[in-house]
Legacy VTK file of the C-alpha trace (Angstrom):
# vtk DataFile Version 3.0
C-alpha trace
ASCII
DATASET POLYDATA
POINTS 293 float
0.000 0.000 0.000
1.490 3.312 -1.195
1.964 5.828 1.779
0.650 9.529 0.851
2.631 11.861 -0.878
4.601 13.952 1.519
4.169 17.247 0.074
3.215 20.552 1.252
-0.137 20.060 -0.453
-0.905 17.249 1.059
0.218 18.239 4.520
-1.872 21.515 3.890
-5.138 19.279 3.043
-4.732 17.080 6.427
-4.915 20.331 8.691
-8.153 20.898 10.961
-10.213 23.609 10.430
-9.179 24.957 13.206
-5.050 24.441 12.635
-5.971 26.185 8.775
-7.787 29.073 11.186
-4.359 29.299 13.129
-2.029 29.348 9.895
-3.987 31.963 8.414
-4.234 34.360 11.780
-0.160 33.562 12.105
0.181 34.960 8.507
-2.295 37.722 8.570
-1.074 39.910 11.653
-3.123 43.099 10.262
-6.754 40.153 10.810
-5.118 38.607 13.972
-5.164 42.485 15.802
-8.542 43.509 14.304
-10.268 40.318 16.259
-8.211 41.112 19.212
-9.593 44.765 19.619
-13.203 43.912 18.153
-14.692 43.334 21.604
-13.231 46.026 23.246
-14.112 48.384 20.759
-17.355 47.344 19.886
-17.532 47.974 23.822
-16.202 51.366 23.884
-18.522 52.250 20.819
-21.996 51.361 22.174
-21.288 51.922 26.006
-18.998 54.921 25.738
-19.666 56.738 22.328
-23.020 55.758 22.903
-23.897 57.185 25.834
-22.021 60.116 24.667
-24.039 60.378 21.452
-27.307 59.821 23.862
-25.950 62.869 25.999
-25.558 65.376 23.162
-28.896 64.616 21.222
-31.176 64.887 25.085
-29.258 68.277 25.176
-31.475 69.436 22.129
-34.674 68.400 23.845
-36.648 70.714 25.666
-38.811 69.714 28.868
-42.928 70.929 28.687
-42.418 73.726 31.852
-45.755 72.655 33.282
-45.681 68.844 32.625
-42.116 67.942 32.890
-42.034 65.544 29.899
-39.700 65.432 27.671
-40.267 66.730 23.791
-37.997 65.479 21.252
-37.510 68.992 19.356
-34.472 70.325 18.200
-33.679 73.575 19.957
-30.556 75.067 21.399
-31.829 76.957 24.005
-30.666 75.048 26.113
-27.202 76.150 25.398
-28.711 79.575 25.102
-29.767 79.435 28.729
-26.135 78.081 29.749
-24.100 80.419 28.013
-26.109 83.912 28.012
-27.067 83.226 32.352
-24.162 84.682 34.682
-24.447 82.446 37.356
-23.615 79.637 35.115
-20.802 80.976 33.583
-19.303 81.632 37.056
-20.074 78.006 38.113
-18.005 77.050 35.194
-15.055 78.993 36.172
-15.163 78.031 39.683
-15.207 74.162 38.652
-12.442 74.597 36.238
-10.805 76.538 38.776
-11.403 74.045 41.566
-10.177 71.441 39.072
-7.272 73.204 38.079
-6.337 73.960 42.187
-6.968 70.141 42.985
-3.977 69.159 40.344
-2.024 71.419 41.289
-1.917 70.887 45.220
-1.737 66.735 43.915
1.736 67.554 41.957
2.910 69.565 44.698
2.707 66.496 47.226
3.107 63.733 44.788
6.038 64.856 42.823
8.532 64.380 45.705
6.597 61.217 47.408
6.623 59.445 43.848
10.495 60.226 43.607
11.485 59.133 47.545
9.646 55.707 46.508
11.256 55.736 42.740
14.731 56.608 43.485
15.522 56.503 47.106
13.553 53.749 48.811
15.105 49.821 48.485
13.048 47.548 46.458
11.100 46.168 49.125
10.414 49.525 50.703
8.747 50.406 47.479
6.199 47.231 47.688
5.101 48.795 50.795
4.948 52.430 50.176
2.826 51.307 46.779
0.298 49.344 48.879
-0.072 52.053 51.399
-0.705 54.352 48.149
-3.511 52.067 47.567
-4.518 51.492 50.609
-7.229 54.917 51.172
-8.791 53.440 47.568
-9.850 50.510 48.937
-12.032 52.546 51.560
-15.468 54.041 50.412
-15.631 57.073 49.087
-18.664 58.096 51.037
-16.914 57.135 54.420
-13.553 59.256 53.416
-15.762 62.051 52.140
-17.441 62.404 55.628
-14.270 61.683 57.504
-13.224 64.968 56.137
-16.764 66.747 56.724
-16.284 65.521 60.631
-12.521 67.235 60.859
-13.548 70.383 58.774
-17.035 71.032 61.056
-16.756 73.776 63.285
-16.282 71.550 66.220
-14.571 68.999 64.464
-10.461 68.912 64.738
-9.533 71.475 62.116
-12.896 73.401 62.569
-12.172 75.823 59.255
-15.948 75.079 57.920
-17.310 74.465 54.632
-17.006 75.963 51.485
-14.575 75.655 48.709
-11.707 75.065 50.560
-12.977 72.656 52.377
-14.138 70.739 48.654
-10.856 71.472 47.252
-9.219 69.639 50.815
-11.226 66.622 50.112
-10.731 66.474 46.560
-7.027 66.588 47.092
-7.299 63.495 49.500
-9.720 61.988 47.604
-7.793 61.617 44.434
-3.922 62.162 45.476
-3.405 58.298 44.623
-4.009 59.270 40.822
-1.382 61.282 40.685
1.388 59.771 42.766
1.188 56.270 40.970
1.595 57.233 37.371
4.236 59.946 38.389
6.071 56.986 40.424
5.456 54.661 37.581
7.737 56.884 35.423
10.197 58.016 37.698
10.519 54.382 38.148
11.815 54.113 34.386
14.098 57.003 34.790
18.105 55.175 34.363
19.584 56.241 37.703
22.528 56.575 35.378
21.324 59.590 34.140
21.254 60.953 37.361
24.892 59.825 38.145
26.108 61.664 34.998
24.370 65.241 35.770
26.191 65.156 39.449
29.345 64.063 37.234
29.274 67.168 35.138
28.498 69.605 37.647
24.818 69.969 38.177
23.281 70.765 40.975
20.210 69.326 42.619
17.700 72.229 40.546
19.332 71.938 37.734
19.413 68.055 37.204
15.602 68.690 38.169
15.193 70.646 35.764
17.095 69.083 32.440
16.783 66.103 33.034
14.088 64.600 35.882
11.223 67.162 34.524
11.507 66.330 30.863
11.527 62.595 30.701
8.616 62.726 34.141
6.393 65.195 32.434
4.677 62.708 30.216
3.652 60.943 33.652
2.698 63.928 35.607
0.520 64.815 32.497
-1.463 61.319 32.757
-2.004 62.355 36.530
-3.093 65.417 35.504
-5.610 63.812 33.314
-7.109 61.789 36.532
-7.168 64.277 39.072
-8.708 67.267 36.515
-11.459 65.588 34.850
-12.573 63.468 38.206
-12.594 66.959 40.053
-14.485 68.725 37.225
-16.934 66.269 37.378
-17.162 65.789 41.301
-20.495 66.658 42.986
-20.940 64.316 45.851
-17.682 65.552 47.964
-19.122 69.404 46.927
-22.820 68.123 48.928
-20.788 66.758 51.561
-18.486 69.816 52.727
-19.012 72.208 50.041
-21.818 74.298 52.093
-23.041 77.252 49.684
-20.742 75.878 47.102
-22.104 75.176 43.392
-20.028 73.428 41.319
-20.968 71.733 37.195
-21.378 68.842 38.820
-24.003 69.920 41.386
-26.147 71.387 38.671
-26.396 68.280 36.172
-27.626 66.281 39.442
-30.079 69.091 40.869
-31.920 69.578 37.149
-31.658 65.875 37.564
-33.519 65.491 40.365
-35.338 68.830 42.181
-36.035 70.376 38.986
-36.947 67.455 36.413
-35.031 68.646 33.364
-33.155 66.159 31.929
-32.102 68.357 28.718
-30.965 70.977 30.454
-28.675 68.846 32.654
-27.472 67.005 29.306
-26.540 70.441 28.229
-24.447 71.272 31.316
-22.641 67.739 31.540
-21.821 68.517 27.983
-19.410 71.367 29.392
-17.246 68.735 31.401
-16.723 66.689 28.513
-15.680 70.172 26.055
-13.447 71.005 28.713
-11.875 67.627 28.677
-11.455 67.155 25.032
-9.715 70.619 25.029
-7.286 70.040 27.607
-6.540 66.803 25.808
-5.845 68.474 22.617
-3.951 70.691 24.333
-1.469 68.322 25.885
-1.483 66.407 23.307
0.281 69.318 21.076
3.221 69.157 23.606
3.948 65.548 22.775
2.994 64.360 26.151
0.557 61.479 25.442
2.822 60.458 22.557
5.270 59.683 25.077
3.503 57.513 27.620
LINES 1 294
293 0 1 2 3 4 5 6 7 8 9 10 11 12 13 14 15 16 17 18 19 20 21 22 23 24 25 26 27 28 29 30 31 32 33 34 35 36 37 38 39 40 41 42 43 44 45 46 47 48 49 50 51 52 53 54 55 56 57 58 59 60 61 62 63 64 65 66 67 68 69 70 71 72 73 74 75 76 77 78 79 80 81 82 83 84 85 86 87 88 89 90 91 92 93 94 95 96 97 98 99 100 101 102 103 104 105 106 107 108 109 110 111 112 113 114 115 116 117 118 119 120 121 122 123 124 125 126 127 128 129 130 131 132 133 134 135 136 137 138 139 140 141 142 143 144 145 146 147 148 149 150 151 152 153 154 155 156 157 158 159 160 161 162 163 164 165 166 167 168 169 170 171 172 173 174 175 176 177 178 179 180 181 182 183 184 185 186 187 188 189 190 191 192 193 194 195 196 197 198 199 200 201 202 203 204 205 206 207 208 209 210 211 212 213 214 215 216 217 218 219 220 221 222 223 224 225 226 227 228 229 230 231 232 233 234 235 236 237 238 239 240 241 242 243 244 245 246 247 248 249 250 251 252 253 254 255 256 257 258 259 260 261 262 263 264 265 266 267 268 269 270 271 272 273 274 275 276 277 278 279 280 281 282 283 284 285 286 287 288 289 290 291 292
């Protein structure tokens, strides 16, 4: 009995469905990535892109001012409303500025904790300075949020009150973890050689900061950046907690929400958030930054 023909052919014609499936995939690396990122993008585009897409058309809607129902008409006065009132304008401001102070204050604290547990703590010092990072996210927000109402109250241990202080306190607590980690993550890839050579030519502690630490961290400090602004500029549950008075964008998509039963014009205000976000993206984007992450 003649064996079969060993021949590419016939080896090709013996293979599974499944092992044909394989060869192809291993030859087509361009098909093999598009099935990989299918799910996750077809994820991104109906819960994400979606939702957005929801947000911007119920921001055209109006709601009946006696009735409260919705009617699926497209108007921008909604936008008119937002843009041409004071008051909202100014609670834009203060939320970017809020926002803005929040990031700020992180850097300030997380730049030098990030580099004591890059550069100058041993290996398993670092383990435990990361886990005690993480540590205040595995507690509730709520109970941290109140924490800080308790110690801000006038008979509490600080006693300074509420107000935006206070909210820009909390939010600094709250979301200081953001920002350390990512900074720490690329200090972490910083060659200590580097370091070594700037002492070798002469450079002080400032200016090795400043040539060479700053440039090649900056990407990473942008990336906390991107946490700490956009989950402040969105924040409204810290701003009920210890905010008092305090109105921030946040606070006004939840009480047209809720109190005052307009859901377009709350659409149209959390559509602010979202311009503000994209723009700052763009923004850092233009510096390189992201590119660099």
């Amino acid at each position: 009995m003649n064996a079969a023909p060993n021949t590419p052919a016939a080896a090709l014609s013996r293979r599974t469905p499944r092992r044909r499936l394989s060869a192809f995939l291993h030859r087509h690396a361009g098909v093999r990535l598009s099935l990989l990122l299918s799910a996750p993008m077809l994820w991104l585009g109906i819960a994400y892109l979606g939702a957005l897409a929801a947000l911007f058309a119920a921001a055209l809607w109006r709601a009946d001012t006696f009735t409260g129902d919705l009617i699926r008409e497209v108007t921008w006065a909604n936008f008119q409303d937002l843009f041409t009132t004071e008051v909202y304008r100014t609670i834009a401001l203060r939320s970017v500025g809020v926002a803005v102070a929040v990031t700020l204050i992180d850097l300030v604290i997380a730049f030098p904790m990030a580099f004591a547990m890059a550069k100058l703590a041993s290996p398993r010092a670092q383990r435990w300075l990361v886990i005690a990072v993480l540590t205040p996210l595995w507690a509730s927000y709520l109970v941290k949020a109140y924490a800080w109402r308790v110690m801000l109250s006038s008979e509490g241990v600080l006693g300074w009150g509420y107000g935006l202080t206070a909210t820009i306190i909390t939010l600094s607590y709250l979301w200081l973890p953001y920002m350390i980690l990512p900074i720490y993550a690329g200090l972490e890839r910083l060659p200590n050689s580097l370091l070594e050579a700037a002492g070798d030519l002469g450079a002080r502690g400032w200016r090795t900061f400043r040539t060479v630490v700053w440039p090649l961290a900056f990407p990473a400090v942008v990336a906390g950046s991107i946490f700490t602004f956009s989950l402040s500029l969105g924040d409204y549950i810290a701003v009920k907690i210890v905010g008092g008075r305090s109105q921030l964008i946040g606070n006004v998509v939840y009480d047209n929400i809720g109190a005052a039963n307009n859901l377009p014009f709350a659409a149209a205000v959390a559509t602010v958030p979202v311009v503000i976000m994209l723009v700052y993206l763009a923004a850092v984007r233009r510096t390189g930054a992201l590119e660099n992450l």
